[in-house]
C-alpha positions in Angstrom: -33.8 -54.3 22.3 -33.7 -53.2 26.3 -34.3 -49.7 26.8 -31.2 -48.7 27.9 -31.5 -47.8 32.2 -31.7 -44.0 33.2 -29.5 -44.3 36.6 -26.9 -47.6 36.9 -25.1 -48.1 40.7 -21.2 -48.1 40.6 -18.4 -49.6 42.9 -21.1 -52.0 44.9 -18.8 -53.2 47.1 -19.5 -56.9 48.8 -19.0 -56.1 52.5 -19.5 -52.7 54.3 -19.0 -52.2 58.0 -21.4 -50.7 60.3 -18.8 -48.7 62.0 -17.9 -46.8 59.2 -19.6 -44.3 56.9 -20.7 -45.8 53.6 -20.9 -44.2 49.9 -23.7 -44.9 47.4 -21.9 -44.1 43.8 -24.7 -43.8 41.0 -24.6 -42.2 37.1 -27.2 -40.7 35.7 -27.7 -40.8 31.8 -29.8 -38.8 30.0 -32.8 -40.5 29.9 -33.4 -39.9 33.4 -35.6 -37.1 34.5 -34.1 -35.7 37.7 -35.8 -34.2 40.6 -34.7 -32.6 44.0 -37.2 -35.0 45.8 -35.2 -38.3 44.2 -33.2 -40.2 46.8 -32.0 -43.4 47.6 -32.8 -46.2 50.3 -30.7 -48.9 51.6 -33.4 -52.4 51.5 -33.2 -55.5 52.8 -33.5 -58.4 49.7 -36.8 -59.2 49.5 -38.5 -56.4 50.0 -41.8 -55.6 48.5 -42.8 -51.8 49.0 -40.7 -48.6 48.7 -41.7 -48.3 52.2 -40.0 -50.7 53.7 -36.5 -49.6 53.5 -34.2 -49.4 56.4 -33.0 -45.7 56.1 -32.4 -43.5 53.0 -30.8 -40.4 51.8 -31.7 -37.4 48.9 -30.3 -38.1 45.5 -28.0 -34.9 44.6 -26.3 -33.7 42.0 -23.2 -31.3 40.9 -23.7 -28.1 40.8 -24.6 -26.6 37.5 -26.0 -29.7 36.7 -28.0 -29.7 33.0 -30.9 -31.6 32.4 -31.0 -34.5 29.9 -26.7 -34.8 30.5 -25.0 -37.3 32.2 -23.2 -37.2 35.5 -21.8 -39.3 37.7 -22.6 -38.5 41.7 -22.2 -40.2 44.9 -24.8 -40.0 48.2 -23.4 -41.0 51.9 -25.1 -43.0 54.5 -23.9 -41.9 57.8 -22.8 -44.6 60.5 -25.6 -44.0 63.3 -28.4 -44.9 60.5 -26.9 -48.1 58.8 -27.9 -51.9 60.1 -26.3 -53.8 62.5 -23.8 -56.4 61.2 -25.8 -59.8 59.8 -26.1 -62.2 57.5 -29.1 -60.4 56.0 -28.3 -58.9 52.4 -29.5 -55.6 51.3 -29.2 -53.7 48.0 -29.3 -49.9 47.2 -32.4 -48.8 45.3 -33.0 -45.4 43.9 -36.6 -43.9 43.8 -38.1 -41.1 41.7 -40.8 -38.0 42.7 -43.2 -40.4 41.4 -42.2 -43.4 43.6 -41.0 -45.4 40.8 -38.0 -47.8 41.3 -35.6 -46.5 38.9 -32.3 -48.9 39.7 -31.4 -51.7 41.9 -27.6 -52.7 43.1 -26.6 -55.7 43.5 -26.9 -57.7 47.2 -24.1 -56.9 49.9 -23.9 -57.5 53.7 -23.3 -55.9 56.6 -20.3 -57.6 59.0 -18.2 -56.4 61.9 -14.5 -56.5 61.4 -12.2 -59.7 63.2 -10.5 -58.7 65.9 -7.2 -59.7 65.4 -7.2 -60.3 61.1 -9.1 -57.2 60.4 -6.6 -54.9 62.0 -3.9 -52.7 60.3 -0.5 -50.6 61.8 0.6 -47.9 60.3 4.0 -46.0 61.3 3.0 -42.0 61.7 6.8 -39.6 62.1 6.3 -37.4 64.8 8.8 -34.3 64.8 10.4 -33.4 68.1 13.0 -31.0 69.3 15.7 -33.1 69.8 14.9 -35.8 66.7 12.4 -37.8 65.0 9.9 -40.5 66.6 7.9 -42.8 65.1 4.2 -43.3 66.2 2.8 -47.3 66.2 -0.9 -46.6 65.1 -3.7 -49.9 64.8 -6.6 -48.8 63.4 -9.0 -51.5 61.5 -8.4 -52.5 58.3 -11.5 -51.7 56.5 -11.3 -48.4 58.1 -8.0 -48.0 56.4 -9.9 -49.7 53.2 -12.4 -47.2 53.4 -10.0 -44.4 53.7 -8.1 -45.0 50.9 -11.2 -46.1 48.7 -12.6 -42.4 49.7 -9.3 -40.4 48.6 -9.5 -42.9 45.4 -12.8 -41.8 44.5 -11.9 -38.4 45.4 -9.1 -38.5 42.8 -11.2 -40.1 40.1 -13.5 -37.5 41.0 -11.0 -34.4 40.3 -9.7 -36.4 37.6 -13.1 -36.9 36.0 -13.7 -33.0 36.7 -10.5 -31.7 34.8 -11.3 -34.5 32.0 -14.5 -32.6 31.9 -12.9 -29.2 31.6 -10.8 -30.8 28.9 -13.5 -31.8 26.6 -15.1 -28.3 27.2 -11.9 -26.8 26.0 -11.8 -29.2 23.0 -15.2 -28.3 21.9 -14.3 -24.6 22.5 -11.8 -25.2 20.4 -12.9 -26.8 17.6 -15.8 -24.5 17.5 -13.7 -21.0 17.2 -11.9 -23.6 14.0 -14.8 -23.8 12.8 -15.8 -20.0 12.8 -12.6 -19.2 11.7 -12.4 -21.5 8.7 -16.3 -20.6 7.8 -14.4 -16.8 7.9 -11.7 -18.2 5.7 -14.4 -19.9 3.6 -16.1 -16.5 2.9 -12.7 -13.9 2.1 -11.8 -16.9 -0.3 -14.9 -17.0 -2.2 -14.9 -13.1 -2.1 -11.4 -13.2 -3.6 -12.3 -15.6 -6.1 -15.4 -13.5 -7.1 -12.9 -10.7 -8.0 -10.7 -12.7 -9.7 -13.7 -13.4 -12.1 -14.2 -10.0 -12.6 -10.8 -9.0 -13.4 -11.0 -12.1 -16.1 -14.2 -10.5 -17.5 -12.7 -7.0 -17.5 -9.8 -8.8 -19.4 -11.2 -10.6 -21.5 -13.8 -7.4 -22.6 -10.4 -5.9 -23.2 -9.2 -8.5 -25.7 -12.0 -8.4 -27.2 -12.2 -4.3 -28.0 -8.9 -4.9 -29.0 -10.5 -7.3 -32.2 -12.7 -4.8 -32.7 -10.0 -2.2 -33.2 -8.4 -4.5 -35.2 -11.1 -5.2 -37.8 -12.3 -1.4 -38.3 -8.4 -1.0 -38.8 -9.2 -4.1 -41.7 -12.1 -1.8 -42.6 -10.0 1.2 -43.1 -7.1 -0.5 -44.8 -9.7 -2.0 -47.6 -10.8 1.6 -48.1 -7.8 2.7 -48.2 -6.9 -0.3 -51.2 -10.6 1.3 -52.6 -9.4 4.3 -52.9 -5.9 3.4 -54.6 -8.1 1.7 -56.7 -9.6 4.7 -58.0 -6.3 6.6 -58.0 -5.3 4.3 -60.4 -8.1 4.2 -62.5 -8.4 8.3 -62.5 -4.0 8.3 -63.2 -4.8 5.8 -66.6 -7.3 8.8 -67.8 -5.1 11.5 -67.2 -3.9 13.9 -69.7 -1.8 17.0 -68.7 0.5 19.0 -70.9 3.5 20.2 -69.5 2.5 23.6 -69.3 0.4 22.7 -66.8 2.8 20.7 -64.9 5.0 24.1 -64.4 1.7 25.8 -62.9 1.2 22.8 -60.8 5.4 21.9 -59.5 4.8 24.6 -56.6 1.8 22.2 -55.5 3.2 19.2 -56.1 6.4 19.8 -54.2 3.9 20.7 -51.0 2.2 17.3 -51.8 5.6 15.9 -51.7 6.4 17.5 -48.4 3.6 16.1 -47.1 4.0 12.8 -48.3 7.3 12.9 -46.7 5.5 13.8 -42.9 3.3 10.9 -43.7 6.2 8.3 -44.4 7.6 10.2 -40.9 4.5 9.4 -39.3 4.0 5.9 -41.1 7.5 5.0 -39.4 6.6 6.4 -35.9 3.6 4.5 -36.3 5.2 0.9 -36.6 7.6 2.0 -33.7 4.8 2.6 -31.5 3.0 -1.4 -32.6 6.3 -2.8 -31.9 6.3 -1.1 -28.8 2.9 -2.0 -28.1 3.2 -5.7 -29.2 6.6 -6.4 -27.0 4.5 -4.5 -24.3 1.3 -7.1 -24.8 3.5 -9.8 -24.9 5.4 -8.6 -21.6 1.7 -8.4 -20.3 0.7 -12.1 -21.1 3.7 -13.6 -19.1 3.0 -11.3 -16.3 0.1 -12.4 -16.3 0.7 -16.5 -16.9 3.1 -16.3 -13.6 -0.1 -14.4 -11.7 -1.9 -17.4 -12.3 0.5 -19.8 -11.8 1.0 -18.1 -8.7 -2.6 -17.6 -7.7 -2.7 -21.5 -8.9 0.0 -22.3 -6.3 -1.9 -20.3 -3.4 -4.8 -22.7 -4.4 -2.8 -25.6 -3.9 -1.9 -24.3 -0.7 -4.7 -24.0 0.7 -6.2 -27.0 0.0 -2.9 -28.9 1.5 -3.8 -26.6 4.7 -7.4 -27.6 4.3 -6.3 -31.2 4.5 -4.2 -30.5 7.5 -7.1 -29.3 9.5 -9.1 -32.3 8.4 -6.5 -34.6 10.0 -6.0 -32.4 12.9 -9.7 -33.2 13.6 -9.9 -36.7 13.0 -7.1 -36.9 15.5 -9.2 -34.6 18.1 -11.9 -37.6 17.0 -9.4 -40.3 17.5 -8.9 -38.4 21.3 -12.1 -37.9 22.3 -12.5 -42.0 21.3 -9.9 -42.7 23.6 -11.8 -40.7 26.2 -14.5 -42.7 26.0 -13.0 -45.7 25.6 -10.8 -44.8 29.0 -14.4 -43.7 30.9 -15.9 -47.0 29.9 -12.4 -49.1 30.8 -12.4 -46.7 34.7 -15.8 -47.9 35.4 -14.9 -51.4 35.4 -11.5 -51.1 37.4 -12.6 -50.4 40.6 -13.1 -54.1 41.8 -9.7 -53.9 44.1 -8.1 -51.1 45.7 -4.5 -52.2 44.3 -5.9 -52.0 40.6 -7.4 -48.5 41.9 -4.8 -46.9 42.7 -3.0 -48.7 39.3 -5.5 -47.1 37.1 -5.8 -44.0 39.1 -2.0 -43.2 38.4 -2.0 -44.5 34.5 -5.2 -41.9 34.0 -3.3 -39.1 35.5 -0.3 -40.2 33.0 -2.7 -40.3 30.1 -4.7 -37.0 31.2 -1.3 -35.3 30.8 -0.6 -36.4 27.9 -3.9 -35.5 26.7 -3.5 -31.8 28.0 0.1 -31.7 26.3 -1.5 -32.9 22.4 -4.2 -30.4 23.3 -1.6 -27.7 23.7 0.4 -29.1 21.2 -2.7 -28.7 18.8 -3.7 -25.1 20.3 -0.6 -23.9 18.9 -0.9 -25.7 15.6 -4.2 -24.3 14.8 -3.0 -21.0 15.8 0.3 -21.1 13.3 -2.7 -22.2 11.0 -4.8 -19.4 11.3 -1.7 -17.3 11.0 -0.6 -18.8 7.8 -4.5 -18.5 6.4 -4.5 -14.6 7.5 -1.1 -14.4 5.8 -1.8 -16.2 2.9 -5.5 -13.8 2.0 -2.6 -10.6 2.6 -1.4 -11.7 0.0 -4.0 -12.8 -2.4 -5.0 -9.1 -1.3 -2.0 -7.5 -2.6 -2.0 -9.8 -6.0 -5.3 -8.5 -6.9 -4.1 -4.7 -6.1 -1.5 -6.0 -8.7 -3.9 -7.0 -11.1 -6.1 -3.9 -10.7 -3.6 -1.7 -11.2 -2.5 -3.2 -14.2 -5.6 -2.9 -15.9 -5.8 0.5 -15.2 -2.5 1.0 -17.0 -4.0 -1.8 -19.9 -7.2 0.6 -19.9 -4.9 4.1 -20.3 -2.5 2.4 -23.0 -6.2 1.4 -24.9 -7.1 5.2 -24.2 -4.1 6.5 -25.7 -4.5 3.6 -28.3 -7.8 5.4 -29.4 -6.5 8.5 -29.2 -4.1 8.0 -31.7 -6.4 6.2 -33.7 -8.7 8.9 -34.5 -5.5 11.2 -35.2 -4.4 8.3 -37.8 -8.3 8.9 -38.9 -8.2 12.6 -39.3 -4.8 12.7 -41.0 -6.6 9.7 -44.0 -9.7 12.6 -43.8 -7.3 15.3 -45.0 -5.3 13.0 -47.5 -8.6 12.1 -49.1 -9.4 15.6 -49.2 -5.9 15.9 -51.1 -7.1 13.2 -53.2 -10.3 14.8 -54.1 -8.4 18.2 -54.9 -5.9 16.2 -57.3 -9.0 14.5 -59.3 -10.4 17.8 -59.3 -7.1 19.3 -60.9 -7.0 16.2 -63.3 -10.3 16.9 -64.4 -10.0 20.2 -65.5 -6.4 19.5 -67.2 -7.7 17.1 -68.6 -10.4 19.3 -70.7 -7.3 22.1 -71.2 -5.6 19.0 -72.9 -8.2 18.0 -75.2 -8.9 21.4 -76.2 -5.0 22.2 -77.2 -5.2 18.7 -79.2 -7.8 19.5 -81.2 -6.2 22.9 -82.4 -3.5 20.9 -83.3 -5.1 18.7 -85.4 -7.1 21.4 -87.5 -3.6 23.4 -88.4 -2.3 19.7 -89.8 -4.8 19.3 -91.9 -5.2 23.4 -93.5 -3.0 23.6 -96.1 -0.2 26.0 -94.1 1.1 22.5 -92.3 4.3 21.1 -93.4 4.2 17.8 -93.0 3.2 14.5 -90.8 6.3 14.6 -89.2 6.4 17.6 -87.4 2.6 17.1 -86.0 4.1 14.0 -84.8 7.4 15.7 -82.8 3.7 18.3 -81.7 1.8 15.3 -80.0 4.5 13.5 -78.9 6.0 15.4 -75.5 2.3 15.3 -74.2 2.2 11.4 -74.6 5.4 11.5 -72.8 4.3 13.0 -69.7 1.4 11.1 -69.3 3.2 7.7 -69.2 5.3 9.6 -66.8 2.2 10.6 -64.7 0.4 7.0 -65.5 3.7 5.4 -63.8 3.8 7.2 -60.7 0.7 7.0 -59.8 0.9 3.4 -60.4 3.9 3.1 -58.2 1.7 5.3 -55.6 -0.6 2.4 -55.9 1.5 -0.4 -55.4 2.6 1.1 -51.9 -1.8 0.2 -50.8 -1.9 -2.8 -53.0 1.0 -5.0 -53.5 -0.8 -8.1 -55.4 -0.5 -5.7 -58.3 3.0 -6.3 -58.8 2.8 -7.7 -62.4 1.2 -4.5 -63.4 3.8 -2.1 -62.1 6.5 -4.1 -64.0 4.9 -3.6 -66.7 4.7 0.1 -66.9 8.4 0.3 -65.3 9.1 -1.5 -68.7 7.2 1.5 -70.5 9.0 4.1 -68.7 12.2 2.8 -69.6 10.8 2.8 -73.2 9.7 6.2 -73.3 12.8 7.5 -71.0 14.9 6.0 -73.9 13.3 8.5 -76.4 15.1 11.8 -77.1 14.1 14.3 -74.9 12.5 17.5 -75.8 13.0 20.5 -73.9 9.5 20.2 -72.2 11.0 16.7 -71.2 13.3 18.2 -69.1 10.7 20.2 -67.1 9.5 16.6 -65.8 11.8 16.4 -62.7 9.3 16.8 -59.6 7.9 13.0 -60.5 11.6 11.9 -60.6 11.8 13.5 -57.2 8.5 11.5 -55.8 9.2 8.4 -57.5 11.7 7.4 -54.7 9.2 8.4 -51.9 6.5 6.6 -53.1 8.8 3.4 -53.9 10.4 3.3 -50.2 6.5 3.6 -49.0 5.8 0.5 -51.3 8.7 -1.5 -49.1 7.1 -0.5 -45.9 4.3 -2.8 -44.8 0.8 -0.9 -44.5 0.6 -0.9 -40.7 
């Protein structure tokens, strides 16, 4: 493949006339090296040595010229230097510091305008006092060529200057997108880095709140221990009703507080329906946060998607820049189709600056929108952080009242421990008195087997009485045991069916519990 050529002549024109000034146009790519001592000779075809040109000027450049860019540049050849008109043909050829050829034009001629054909008139207005006159003026016609192929190329030239300006604006542009999407980039990552965090705090929560639940499991299967026991210990007990009057005083304290505890067992279920309908408020709240941080998602990748087709159409621009550069260097061939092209790039560089505009302002409303869109993430997560604060001080109180719910099943054990204690020694009192009874029935002084009959029998009495409350206490921790219970319900209506002795009638405090303990037994445990 060629190696692509580090300066190329433009607008070679066919004819040039001694009389008049002529302009060298060149480019330079990057590829070339360029020098201050570069310049360009005007040779006569044929030549053989860089020092037989016929005059030559320095090879300049714009100011603020980079190395390794390309530019396009002219150089002049002034009248009093060029050759007289010929047949000969000569060609422009640029040399290097080093003396190497670096580009050759193609052949043209030097010829003195016709007389008669070559001649132009031109009407020039001339303002007087009285009115207007017009001015004849004949002036050759490649002078008036040369003229208008000069303010041409001086158009092209401004024109190619503000096209430059525009392309430095675009990149200008594009760059400060750039750094401000990288910015977006970085407060979006940052905001999705603290969205994971508040999902971890959340989901830490949820899972202290299992862990709350199974110690409550833990203390509820204690609790069912414990009845367990009670009911075991009521099966053994044996009072006589003697001691049930010492006792009624105690009992109706017990029965007090037994009452506060239904109290508090009530308050208690208020507060976990509270605290349910407020979890459940909690969990839509937060559905529609992330439905609506889902939406802001969405969002931003439609605007992300935007600003990828805002620059493939900058692309699709500069392509047509390019595209017009390459489609100007060709159209200079006649001066009509100049001045043609001339006109239609002004048309299209105005255009250009009007969609470059137009795009400014878009990617400015972007910006906007991005700015205002991270306000608001911003705010969301202030939400969010507050309401875990409140979630965190709801589990505080939740604790709180946990370990009250704790200390109040400490003191009821301690209750619990103080009955079996009392049980214990009535039950030795008991046994003790039965025994007594037995010796007088069999001495001699005892009437008959009736009468110690009607002696045992208010004792057995009251401890089916006692046996069925504390199963009905039971029942209230343990409601698989509902066979049982009906089956000493049956007893006590057996026993209650008996005639009742006068120490029968002391038995009302258990009557008086009895509907306590059964409206605990229809209220769920927790």
């Amino acid at each position: 493949m060629d190696k692509q050529p580090g300066v190329v002549f433009r607008n070679v024109g066919q004819l040039y006339f001694p009389q008049i000034r002529v302009e060298c146009h060149y480019s330079l790519t990057s590829e070339h090296r360029w020098s201050s001592s570069d310049w360009i000779g005007i040779f006569q075809m044929g030549w053989s040595s860089v020092k037989e040109y016929h005059t030559y000027t320095w090879a300049a450049v714009p100011e603020g010229y980079t190395e390794g860019t390309s530019v396009n540049y002219w150089a002049v050849f002034q009248a009093s230097y060029l050759p007289r008109p010929s047949s000969a043909e000569y060609q422009f050829v640029y040399v290097d510091k080093m003396g190497r050829v670096c580009a050759r034009s193609r052949p043209f001629t030097f010829c003195a305008p016709k007389p008669l054909e070559e001649l132009e008139t031109l009407k020039e207005e001339q303002d007087e006092e009285d009115g207007e006159e017009e001015l004849l003026l004949v002036i050759p016609r490649a002078q008036l060529l040369q003229s208008r192929l000069e303010q041409s190329l001086r158009k092209q030239t401004a024109l190619q200057r503000a096209l430059d300006e525009a392309k430095r604006e675009a990149e200008n542009e594009k760059e400060a997108c750039q750094r401000a999407r990288s910015e977006w980039e970085r407060e979006r990552e940052a905001i999705k880095e603290e969205i994971t965090e508040l999902r971890d705090n959340l989901r830490q929560s949820c899972e202290m709140l299992k862990r709350l639940e199974e110690r409550h499991k833990d203390a509820t299967y204690s609790q069912e221990i414990q009845s367990t026991e009670l009911r075991k210990l009521g099966a053994e007990k044996t009072e006589n009703q003697q001691q049930v009057q010492d006792l009624k005083s105690e009992l109706k304290v017990l029965a007090d507080r037994e009452e506060q505890a239904t109290t508090e067992l009530q308050r208690l279920k208020e507060r976990m329906k509270k605290m349910s309908t407020q979890m459940k408020h909690d969990e839509e709240k937060r559905k529609s946060l992330q439905a609506e941080i889902d939406a802001s998602a969405a969002e931003v990748r439609g605007l992300q998607e935007q600003l990828e087709a805002s620059d493939h159409a900058a692309e699709g621009l500069r392509k047509e820049l390019r595209d017009l550069g390459v489609q100007r260097s060709h159209t200079h061939a006649e001066l009509h189709q100049a001045r043609l092209q001339v006109a239609q790039l002004t048309l299209q560089l105005s255009d250009q600056d009007l969609a470059l505009r137009e795009e400014r302002a878009t990617w400015a409303l972007e910006r906007e929108a991005y700015r205002h869109a991270a306000e608001i993430d911003k705010k969301k997560l202030q939400d969010l952080k507050c309401e875990l604060q409140r979630k965190e001080e709801w589990l505080q109180e939740e604790r709180t009242e946990r370990d009250n719910v704790e200390a109040e099943l400490g003191r009821e054990k301690e209750l619990v421990n103080c009955i079996r204690q009392l049980d214990m020694k009535l039950g030795i009192g008991h046994e003790t008195k039965s025994n007594g009874t037995a010796a007088k029935c069999i001495s001699p002084g005892c009437s008959s087997e009736k009468e110690a009959l009607a002696s045992s029998e208010p004792p057995r009495s009251f401890s089916l009485e006692e046996s069925i409350t504390s199963e009905v206490s039971a029942e209230t921790l343990n409601q698989s045991e509902g066979d049982d219970s009906s089956v000493d319900a049956q007893e006590e209506k057996t026993q209650l069916s008996k005639p009742q002795t006068g120490e029968d009638k002391q038995l009302i405090l258990p009557e008086l519990v009895n509907p306590v303990l059964s409206e605990l037994a229809d209220s769920p445990m927790w």
